[in-house]
ZAKOL-431478 format. One record per residue (C-alpha): x, y, z; chain. Coordinates in steps of 0.5 Angstrom, whole numbers. Layout:
BEGIN
((X Y Z) A)
...
END
This chain:
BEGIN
((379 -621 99) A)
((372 -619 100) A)
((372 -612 97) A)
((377 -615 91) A)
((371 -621 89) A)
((366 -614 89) A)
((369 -610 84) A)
((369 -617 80) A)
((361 -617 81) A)
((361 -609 79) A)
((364 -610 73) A)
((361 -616 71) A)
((354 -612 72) A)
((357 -607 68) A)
((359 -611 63) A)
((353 -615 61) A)
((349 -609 60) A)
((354 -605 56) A)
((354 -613 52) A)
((345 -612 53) A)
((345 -605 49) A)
((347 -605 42) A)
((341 -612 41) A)
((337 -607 44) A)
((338 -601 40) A)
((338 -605 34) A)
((332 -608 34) A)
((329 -600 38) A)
((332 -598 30) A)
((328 -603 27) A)
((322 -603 30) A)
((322 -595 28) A)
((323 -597 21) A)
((318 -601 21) A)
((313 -596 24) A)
((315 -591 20) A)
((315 -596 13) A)
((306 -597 15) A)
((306 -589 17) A)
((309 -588 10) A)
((304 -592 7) A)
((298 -590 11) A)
((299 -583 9) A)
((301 -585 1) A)
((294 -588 1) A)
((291 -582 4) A)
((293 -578 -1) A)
((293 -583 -7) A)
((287 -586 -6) A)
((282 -582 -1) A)
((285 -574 -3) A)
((282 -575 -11) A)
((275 -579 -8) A)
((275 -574 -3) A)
((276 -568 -8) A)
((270 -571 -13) A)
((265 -569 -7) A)
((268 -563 -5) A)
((269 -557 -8) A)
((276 -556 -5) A)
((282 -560 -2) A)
((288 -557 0) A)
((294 -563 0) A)
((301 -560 3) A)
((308 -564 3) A)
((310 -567 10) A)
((317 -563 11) A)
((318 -567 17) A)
((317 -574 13) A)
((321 -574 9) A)
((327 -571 15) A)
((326 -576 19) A)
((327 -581 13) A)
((333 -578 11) A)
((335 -579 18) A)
((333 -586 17) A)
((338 -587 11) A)
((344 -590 14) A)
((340 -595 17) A)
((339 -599 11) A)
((346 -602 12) A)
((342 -607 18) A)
((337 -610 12) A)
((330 -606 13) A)
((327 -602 8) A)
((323 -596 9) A)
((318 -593 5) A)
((322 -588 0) A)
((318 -580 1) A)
((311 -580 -1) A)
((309 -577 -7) A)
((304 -572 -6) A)
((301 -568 -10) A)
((300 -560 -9) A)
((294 -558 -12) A)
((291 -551 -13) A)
((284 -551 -13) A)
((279 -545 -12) A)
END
């Protein structure tokens, strides 16, 4: 009997951490959403507002679009279903100046 009430134990254990995961993953998803939203829109801000002031003070700037960003956003795209927003990919303008 005591061998049988210490399964029970186990298994309830491992039940409450498997019903802990999914809120877990959700909100890890989300929180990386998030982040990714702000980073998106630093890097807009950067190259919509920054890059052209910047260009008016020196004579060249070299802007490149990030492969990596619009990747990662790709993947994040079936993470809509949850109700989160990330930023779409950045416009960023290539110039070939010099």
């Amino acid at each position: 009997m005591i061998e049988y009430t210490q399964v029970k134990d186990e298994q309830k254990a491992r039940i409450g951490l498997l019903l802990l995961l999914p809120p877990v993953c959700l909100v890890l998803g989300c929180t990386y959403l998030v982040n990714d939203e702000k980073v998106s829109a630093i890097g807009r801000y950067v190259s919509a507002e920054l890059a052209p002031r910047l260009a008016a003070v020196t004579p060249r700037v070299r802007e490149s679009a990030d492969a990596r960003g619009r990747l990662r956003r790709a993947f994040a795209e079936p993470f809509h279903a949850f109700g989160s927003t990330p930023a779409g990919p950045a416009a960023v303008p290539t110039s070939s100046a010099g």
